[in-house]
C-alpha positions in Angstrom: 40.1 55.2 -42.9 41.5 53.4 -40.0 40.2 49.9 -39.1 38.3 49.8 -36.3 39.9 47.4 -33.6 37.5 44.1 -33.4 35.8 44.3 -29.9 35.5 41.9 -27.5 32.3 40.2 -26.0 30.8 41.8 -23.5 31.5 40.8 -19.8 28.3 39.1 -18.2 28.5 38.7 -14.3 28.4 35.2 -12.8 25.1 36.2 -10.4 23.6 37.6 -13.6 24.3 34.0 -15.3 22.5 32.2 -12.4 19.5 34.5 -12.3 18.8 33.6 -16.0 19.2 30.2 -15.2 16.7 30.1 -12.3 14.5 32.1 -14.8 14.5 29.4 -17.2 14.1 27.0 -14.8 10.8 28.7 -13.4 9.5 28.8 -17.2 10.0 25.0 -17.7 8.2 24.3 -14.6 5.1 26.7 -15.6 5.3 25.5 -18.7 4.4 22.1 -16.8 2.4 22.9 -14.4 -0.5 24.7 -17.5 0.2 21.1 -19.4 -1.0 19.3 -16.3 -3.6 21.8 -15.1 -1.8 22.6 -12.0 -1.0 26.7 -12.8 -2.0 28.6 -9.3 -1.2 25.2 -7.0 2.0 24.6 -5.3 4.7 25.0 -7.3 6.6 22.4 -8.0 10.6 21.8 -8.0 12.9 21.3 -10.3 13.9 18.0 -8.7 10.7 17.0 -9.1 9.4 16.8 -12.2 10.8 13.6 -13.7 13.6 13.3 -16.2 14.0 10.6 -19.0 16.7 8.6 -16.6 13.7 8.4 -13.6 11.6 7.3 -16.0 14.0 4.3 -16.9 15.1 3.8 -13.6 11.2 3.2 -12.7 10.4 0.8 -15.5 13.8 -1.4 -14.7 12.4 -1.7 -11.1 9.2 -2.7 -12.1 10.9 -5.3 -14.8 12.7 -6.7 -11.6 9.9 -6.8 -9.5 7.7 -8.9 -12.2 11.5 -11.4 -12.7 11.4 -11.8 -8.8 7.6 -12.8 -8.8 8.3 -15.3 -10.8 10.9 -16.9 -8.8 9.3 -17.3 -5.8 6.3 -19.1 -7.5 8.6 -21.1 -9.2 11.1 -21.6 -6.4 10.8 -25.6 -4.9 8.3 -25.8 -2.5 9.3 -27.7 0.7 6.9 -29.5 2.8 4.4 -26.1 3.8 4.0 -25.2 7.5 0.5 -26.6 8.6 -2.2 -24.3 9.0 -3.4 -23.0 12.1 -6.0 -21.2 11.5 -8.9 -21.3 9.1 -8.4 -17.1 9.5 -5.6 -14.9 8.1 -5.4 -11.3 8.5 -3.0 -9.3 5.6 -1.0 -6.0 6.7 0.3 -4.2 3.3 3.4 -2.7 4.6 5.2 -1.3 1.6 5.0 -0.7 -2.2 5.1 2.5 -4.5 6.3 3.3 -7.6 9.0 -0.2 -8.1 5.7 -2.4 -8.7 5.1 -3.7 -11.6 1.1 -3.8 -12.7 0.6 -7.4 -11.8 1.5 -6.8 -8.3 -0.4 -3.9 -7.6 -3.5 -5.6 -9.7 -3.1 -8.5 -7.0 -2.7 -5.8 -4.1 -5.9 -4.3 -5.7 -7.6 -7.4 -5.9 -7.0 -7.7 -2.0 -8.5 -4.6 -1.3 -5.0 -3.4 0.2 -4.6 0.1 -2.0 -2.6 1.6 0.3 0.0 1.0 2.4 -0.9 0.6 6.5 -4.7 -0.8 5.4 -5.7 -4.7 6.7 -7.9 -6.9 5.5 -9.4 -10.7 6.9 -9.1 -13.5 4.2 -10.0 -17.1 4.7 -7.0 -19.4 4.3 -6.8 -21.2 1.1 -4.1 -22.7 -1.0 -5.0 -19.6 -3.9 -5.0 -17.2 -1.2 -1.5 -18.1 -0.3 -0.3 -18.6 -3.6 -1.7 -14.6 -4.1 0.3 -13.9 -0.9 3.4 -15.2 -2.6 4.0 -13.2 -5.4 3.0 -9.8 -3.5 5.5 -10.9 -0.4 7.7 -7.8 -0.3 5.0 -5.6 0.2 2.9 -7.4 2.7 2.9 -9.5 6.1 0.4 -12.2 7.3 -0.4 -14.4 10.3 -3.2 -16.0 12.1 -5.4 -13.5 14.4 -7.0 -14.7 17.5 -10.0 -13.7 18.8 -9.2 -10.9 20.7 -7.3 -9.1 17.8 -10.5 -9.7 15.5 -12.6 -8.0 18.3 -10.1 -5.2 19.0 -9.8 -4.3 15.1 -13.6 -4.5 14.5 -14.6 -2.5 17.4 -12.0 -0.1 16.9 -11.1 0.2 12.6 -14.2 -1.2 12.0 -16.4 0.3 9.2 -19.1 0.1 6.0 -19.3 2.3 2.8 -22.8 3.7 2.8 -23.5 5.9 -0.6 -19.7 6.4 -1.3 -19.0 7.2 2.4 -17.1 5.2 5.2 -19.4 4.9 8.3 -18.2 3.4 11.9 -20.0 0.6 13.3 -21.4 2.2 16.2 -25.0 1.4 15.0 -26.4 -2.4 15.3 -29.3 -1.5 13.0 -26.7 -0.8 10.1 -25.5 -4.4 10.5 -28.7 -5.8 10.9 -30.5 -4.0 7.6 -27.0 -5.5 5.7 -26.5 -8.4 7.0 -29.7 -9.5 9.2 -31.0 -11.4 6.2 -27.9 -14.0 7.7 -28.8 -13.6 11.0 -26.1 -10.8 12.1 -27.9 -8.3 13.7 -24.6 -6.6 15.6 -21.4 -5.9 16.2 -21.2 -9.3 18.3 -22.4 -11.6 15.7 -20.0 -9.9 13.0 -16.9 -10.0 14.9 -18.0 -14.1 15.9 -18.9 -14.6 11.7 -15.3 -13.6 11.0 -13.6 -15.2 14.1 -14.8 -18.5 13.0 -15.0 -18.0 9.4 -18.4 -19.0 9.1 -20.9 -19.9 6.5 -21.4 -15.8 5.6 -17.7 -15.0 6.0 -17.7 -14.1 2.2 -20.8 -11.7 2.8 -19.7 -9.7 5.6 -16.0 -9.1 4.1 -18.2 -7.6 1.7 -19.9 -5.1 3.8 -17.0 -4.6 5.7 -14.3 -2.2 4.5 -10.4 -3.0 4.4 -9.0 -1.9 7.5 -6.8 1.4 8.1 -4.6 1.0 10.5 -2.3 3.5 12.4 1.3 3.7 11.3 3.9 1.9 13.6 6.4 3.6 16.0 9.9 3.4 15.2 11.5 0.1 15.0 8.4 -1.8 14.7 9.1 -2.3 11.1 12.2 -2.1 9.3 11.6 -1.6 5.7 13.4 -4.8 5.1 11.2 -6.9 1.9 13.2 -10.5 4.1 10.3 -12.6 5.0 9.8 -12.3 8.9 11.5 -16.0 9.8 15.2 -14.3 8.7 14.5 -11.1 10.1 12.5 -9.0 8.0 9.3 -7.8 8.0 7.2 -9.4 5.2 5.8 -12.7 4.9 4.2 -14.9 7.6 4.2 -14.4 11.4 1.9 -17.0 12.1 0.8 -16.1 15.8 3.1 -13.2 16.0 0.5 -11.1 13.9 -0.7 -10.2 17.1 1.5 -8.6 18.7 2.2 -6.2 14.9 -1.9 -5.9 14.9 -1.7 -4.4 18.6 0.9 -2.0 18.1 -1.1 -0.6 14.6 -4.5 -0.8 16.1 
């Protein structure tokens, strides 16, 4: 009997390939999606569930982040500006996933979670040292009155049983606060003007600031301190005219 003649592998189309491929891809990403409980949500793309390389890339920017801290605390300090103001208001304008913990901790620690939320602080030589290492993510500057009064009438709020509630009320400022002799809206926005003896208190009841987010060209993404042309750092005076184009 004749020897069969060996036969060759079967021809597989190229779309065919590419279906298969887009098959297995799906699979991975269900796969996924059941380990983290998110089976029937959006689905999610291959580009973005994280490979091993985005995982390295993130930790190296986090290392460099924590190196660069360090610097700038430990950079020569030349004579400081003098203060003008007893009052600083902080704008977190940047910062995601290249942070290392002990920035976002000090972020955290400044009530500014997110990016686009404000907070009052009283100047003191900690407060600026905080300010330091967390300066590629946030811009400072003195307020004057009328930006205190605009961003309290208008961002102004409390948390009342887990919820945010506007100060439209007097009588909510005056059960919190009346105790301290602030029984409005008036008498809060003059405590934090002037930093006065209950500044710590109403900081307290009020909540950090959300601010709009600015119009093109306003802010650059640059991490340069403001004086050489980027965005973070301190403006001094000029926080006034970045609070009335956020407000």
């Amino acid at each position: 009997m004749a020897e069969e003649e060996a036969k060759g592998l079967d021809y597989i189309p190229e779309i065919v390939l590419k279906k298969r491929k887009n098959r297995d891809e799906l699979a991975f990403i269900r796969k996924k999606q059941l380990e983290l409980g998110n089976f029937g949500k959006k689905k999610k793309k291959v580009s973005d569930i994280k490979r091993p390389e985005d995982f390295v890339l993130e930790f190296r920017a986090k290392e460099i982040d924590m190196i660069r801290m360090k610097q700038r605390v430990k950079r020569p300090k030349s004579s400081p500006p003098p203060v003008k103001s007893d009052l600083v208001f902080i704008i977190r304008i940047q910062g995601k996933n290249d942070m290392h913990p002990k920035t976002k901790r000090i972020l955290n620690n400044l009530q500014l979670r997110s990016v686009f939320t404000g907070v009052f602080a009283k100047a003191t030589d900690s407060l600026f040292q905080k300010l330091l290492k967390v300066q590629p993510y946030v811009t400072y500057g003195y307020p004057n009155d009328k930006s205190v009064k605009d961003l309290i009438y208008k961002k102004g709020y409390t948390i009342i049983e887990g919820n945010p509630v506007p100060l439209t009320d007097n009588n909510i400022i005056e059960q919190a606060l009346g105790e301290h002799k602030i029984f409005g809206i008036e008498d809060l926005v003059n405590e934090i003007a002037r930093v006065g003896d209950h500044f710590r208190e109403v900081m307290k009841f009020l909540g950090p600031l959300k601010l709009n987010k600015p119009v093109a060209d306003v802010l650059h993404g640059k991490k340069q301190v403001f004086s050489e042309g980027g965005d973070t750092g301190n403006r001094e005076d000029k926080i006034n005219d970045l609070i009335s184009k956020m407000n």
